[in-house]
N, C-alpha and C positions, 0 to 999 in steps of 0.2 A: 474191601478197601486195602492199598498195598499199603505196608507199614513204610514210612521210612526211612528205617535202617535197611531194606529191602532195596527201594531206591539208590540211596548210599552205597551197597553193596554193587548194585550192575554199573552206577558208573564209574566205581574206582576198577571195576573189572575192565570196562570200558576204555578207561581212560590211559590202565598200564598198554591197551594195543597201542591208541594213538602214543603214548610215549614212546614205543618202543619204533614208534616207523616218522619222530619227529614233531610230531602234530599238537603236540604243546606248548612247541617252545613259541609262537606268537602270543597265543594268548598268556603266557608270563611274561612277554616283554612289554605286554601293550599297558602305556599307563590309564587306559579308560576301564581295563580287567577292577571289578573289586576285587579287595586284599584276600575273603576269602578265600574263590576262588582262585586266584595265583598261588593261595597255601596246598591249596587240594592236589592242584594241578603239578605240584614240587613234590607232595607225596606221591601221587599217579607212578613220577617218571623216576622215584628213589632206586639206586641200582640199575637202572634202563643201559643199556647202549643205545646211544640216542645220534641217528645220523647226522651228517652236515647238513644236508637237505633234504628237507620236511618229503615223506611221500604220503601227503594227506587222503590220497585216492586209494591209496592201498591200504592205509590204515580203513579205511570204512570200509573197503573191501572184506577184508579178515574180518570185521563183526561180526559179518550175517545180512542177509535180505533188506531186512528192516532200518539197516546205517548205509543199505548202498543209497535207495530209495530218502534216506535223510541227505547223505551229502549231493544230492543231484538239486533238492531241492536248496542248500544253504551256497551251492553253485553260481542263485542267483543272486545272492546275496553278499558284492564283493564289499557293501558298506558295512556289514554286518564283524564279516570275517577276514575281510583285507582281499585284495586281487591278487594275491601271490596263492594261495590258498585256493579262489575262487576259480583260477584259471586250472589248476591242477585236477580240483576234483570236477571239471569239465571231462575228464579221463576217464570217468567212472563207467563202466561196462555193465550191464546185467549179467554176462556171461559164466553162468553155474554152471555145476555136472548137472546133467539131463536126471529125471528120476525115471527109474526103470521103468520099462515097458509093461510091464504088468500090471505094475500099480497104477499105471493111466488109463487103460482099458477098465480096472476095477471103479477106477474114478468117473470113468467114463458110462459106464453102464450103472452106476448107481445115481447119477445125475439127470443121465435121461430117461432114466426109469420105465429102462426095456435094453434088452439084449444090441448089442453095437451092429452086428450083423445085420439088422432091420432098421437102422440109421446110416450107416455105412457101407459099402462095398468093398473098400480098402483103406488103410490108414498106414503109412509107413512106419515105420519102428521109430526109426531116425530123427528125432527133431530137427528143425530146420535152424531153432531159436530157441535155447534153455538158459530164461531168466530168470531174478529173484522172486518175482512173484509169480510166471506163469510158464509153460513152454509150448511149443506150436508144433503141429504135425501137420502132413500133407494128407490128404483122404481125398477119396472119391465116393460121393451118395451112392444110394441107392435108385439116385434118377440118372446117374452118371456127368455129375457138375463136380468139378474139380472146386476144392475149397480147403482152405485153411482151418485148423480147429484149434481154438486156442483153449486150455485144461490151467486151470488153478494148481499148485506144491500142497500137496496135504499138510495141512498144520499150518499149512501160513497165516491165516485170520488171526490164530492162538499168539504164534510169535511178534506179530507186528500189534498188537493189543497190549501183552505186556510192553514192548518198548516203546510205544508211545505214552503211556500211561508214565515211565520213566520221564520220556522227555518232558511232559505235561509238568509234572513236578519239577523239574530241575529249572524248567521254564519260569515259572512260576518264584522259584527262590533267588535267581537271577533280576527279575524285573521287581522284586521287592527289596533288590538292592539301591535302587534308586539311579539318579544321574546317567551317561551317557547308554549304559545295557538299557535303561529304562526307556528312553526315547526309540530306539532302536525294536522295541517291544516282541522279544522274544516269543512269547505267551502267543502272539498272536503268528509269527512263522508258525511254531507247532503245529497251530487248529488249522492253519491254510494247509499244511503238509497233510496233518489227518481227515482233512477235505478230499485232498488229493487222491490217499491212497484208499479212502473207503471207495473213491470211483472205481482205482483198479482191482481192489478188492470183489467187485461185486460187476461180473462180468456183464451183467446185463444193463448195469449202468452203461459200461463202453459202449453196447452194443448201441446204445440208444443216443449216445453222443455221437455215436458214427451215423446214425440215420436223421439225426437232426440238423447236420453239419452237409452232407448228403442234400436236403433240401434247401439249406441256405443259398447252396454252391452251384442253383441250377442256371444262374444266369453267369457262372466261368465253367463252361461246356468243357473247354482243357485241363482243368483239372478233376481227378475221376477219384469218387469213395467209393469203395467194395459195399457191397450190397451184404447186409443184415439176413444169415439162415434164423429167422425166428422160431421157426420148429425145430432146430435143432442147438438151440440158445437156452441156457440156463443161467444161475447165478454164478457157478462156476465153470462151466463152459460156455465159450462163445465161439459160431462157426458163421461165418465170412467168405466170400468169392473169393476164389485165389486171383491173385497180381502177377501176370507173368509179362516182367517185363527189367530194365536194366539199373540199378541202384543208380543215384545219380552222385555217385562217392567212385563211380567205375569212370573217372573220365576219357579212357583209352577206348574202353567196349560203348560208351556211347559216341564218337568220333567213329568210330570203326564201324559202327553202324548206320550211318548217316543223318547224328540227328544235328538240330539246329542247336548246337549248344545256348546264341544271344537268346532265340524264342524260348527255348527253356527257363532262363533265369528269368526272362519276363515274366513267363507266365506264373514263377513262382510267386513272385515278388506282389502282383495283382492281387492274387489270390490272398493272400496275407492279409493284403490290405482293406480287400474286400469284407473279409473274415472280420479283423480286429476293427475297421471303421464302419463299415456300411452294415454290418451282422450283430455285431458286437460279441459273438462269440466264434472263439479260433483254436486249432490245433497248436497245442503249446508245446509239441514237442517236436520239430520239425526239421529235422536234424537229416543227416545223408540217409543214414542206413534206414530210415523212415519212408523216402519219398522214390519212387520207379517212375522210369523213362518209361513213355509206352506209344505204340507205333501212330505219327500224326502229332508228334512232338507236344505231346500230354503228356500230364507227372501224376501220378497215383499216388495218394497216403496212404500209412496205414500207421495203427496204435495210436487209439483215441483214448487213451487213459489219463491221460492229462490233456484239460480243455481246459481254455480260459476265457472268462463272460464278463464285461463290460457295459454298464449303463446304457441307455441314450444321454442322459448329462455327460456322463465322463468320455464318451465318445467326442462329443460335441467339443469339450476340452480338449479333449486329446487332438482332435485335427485342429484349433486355432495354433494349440503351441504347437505340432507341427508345421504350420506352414507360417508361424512367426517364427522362426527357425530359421528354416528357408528363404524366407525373405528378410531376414534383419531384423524386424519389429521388433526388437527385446522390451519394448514398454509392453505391446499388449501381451506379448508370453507372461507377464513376471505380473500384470493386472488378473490373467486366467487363474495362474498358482492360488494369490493372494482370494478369488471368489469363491474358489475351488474347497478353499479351506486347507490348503496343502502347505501354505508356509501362515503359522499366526500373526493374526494382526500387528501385535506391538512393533512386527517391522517395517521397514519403508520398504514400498514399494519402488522407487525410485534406485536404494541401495541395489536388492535385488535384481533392477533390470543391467545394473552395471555389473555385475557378478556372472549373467547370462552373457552379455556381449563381452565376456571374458573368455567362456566357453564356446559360445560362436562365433567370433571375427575370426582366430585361428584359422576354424576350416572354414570360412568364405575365400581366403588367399590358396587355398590348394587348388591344382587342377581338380577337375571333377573326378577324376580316377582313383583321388587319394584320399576324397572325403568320407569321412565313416557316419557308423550310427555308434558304434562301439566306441571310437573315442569323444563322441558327443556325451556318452551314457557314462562313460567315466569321468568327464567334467564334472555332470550333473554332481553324481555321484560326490565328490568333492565338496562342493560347496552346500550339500543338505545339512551337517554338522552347523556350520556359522548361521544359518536361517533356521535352527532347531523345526526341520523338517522330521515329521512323524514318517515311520514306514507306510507305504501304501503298496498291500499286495497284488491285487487287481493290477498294475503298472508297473510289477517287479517283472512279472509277470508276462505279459507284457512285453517288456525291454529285454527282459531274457529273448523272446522270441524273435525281437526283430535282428538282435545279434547275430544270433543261428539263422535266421533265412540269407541275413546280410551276406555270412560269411559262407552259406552253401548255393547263393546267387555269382560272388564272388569268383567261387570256387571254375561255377561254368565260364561265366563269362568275363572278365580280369577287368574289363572297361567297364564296366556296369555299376551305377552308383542308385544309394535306394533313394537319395534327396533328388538326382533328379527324375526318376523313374516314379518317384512318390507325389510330386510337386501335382500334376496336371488332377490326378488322384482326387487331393484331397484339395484341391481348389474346388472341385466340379461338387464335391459333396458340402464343403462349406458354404456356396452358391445355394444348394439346392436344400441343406438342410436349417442353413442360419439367414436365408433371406427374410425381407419384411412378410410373404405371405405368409412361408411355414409360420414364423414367431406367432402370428394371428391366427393359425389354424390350430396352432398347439396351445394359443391363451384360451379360444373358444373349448377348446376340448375340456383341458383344464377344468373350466369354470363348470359347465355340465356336468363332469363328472363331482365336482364337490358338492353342487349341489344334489347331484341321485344319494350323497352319502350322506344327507342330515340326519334322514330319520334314521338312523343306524348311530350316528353321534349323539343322538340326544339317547336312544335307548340305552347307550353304554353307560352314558353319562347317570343315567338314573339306575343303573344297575352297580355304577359304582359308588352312589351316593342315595342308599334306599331311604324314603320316608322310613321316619321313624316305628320303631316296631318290626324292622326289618333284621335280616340276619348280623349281628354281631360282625366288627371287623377282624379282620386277621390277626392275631397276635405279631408281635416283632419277631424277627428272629437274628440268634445272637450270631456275633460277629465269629468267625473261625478264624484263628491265628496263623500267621503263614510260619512255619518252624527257619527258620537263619542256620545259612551255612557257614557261620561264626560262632564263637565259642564252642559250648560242647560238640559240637558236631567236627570241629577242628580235632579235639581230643579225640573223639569215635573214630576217626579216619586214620590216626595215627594207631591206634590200639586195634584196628582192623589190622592195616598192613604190619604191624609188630605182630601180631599173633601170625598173620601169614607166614613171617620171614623164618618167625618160631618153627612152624611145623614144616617150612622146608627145610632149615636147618638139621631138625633131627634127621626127617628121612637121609639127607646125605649122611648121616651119621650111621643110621640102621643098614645101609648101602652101602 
């Protein structure tokens, strides 16, 4: 277990980058910051050159792997960390130096646990893609299929382990500060983030969210997943059909090529939809450099390391408040929230639906070309404080996504809006999944299945409650104290950075 003073130590380490590239100074100005942290955060940046404007994305950058992969994910979090902040580290690149060629081949033959040459035919040097956690080469089998190989950074499991284990803690002394950090619940970002990255961590996760997502996607025939090399797929490598085909970030080389730029953004848009309403599981990272043009005006994905998985309940939700959105309704949107459990009871509902038709009437008066989903999501966004709305990640989630498709549907086609491209969508599923039959095929279901679950309730139930003469209960166990980034730990962080400033002092001295 890490001490700490250990902890303590990586984030004032941490925190002089962010001071030094700006990335402080919100959180001392914000009065919902607790006092501790604002005291920390004064020490972090004592001495700094601290710019006019914050370069947050490059502060996570300088970290290491493990803070690019954090601010990508607190990217979607502009309630959390403010949109000025949120739009910035939307900046965030993977793009590392490549690791030598030798040590990926060593990586590579100890993974597939045989000689490369008998998996391979050729493998370029050159990576095509060198990111924080993984980089990609071109190869050709030994059956002569062209394919992508993607290789894990040696040591990265190790690095991103200890810094999550940081953020775990820091998370943790944050949400036991109580009040507005509390509501926001930090604690649980983290274990979403380390959801995240144990998928990319563990290659063979991706490989199976691409094959799963692959079968979902077989009734949107235009959109295409690369096909899964499972024999040549390990935890740490994973190899894939190559995508030869045009980024859709190239909008001159797909013009130039003859594609349908409007059917493209449709097709994206569908697909999305398809994914996050009808599937309930979607590609959550879906951004330009992600998705290829391909001939017959098909989009290809690829980098399934971040997927996001949705209910059938909160599906169900999710398309009524969509299309009481759309259609005006803000009574039954703000009825949904309130069933949903997403705004507490104590408030009216009635309040609420006026708070919504605050956020919707705006864009009903815009032409359709200038309606977003992005300024609908920063309405929302807005008025979750006044309804002590809890975070709900599953929908952060989500909303991120529908942003980025919005804005790389956009991109193709300028007239293209996702409300009305969405509307026919999620009517036809509302029809078919909240009509009077389904409701009756899903209460029959239901009931069948609770009842096949009695005799499994009562055995628990007598297992948890033995005739006497049975095994003894559990003892209690005692409460663990969560350690406060107040008081002493105020002192410890001053007497860190004072011994710091000490021993650079002298070195300029001995120099």
């Amino acid at each position: 277990m890490t001490a700490p003073a250990v902890h303590l130590w990586r984030l004032l380490k941490w925190g002089r980058i962010l001071a030094r590239h700006g990335a402080l100074r919100g959180i001392e100005q914000d009065p919902n910051t607790p006092a501790p942290v604002r005291r920390l955060a004064r020490v972090a940046r004592f001495g700094a050159r601290v710019p006019k404007v914050p370069r947050y994305a490059d502060a996570f950058q300088a970290i290491g792997p493990a803070a690019i992969k954090l601010g990508q994910t607190l990217a979607t979090r502009p309630d959390l960390i403010g949109d000025e902040a949120a739009h910035d580290l939307m900046r965030l690149q993977d793009a590392l130096p490549p690791v030598p060629f030798e040590t990926i081949c060593e990586q590579l033959r100890q993974n597939l646990g045989r000689p490369i040459d008998t998996a391979f035919a050729s493998i370029e040097e050159q990576p095509i893609g060198a990111a924080s956690i993984a980089q990609v080469h071109r190869a050709v089998t030994t059956e002569g299929h062209h394919v992508a190989v993607k290789i894990l950074r040696p040591g990265i499991e190790k690095d991103f382990a200890r810094a999550i284990d940081t953020y775990q803690w820091a998370a943790a002394q944050l949400e036991a500060q109580g009040g507005e950090i509390a509501r926001l619940r930090p604690r649980l970002v983290i274990e979403t983030f380390k959801r995240w990255t144990a998928r990319e961590l563990d290659l063979r996760r991706e490989a199976a969210s691409a094959s799963e997502l692959a079968e979902a996607m077989q009734a949107e025939p235009d959109y295409i997943v690369p096909a899964i090399d499972w024999q040549r797929t390990t935890g740490r490598v994973m190899t894939l059909e190559w995508i030869d085909g045009i980024k859709l970030s190239d909008r001159e080389a797909l013009i130039a090529a003859g594609y349908d730029l409007k059917a493209l953004a449709s097709t994206l848009v569908h697909a999305f939809l398809r994914q996050a309403i009808s599937e309930g599981f979607f590609h959550a990272d879906m951004h330009q450099g992600n998705l290829f043009a391909l001939p017959g005006n098909r989009i290809a994905a690829i980098d399934f390391g971040i997927m996001g998985r949705i209910d059938r309940r909160a599906r169900n939700w999710l398309a009524e408040i969509l299309y009481g959105l759309i259609t005006g309704n803000y009574r039954r949107v703000a009825e949904i929230h309130f069933e949903a459990g997403y705004v507490p009871p104590h408030h009216n509902v009635a309040e609420f639906a006026t708070a919504l038709r605050a956020v919707g009437e705006p864009m009903r008066g815009l032409p359709v070309k200038d309606m977003s989903v992005g300024m609908m999501l920063d309405g929302l966004f807005n008025i979750t404080r006044d309804f002590d709305m809890q975070t709900q990640p599953h929908l952060l989630l989500l909303q991120k996504t529908m942003v980025m498709v919005e804005g790389v549907a956009n991109a193709l086609d300028p007239e293209i809006n996702m409300w009305e491209t969405a509307a026919p969508f999620v009517r036809d599923w509302i029809r078919t999944e909240l009509g009077p039959e389904t409701a009756l095929a899903d209460r029959i279901v239901k009931d069948v299945q609770t009842l096949a679950r009695l005799p499994d309730l009562i055995r628990n139930i007598e297992a948890r409650y033995p005739p006497p003469g049975g095994a003894p209960p559990a003892p209690p166990l005692k409460d663990i104290e969560v350690v406060r980034l107040g008081g002493g730990w105020r002192y410890a962080a001053v007497a860190i950075v004072t011994a710091l400033a000490s021993v650079a002092a002298t070195w300029v001295v001995l120099h």
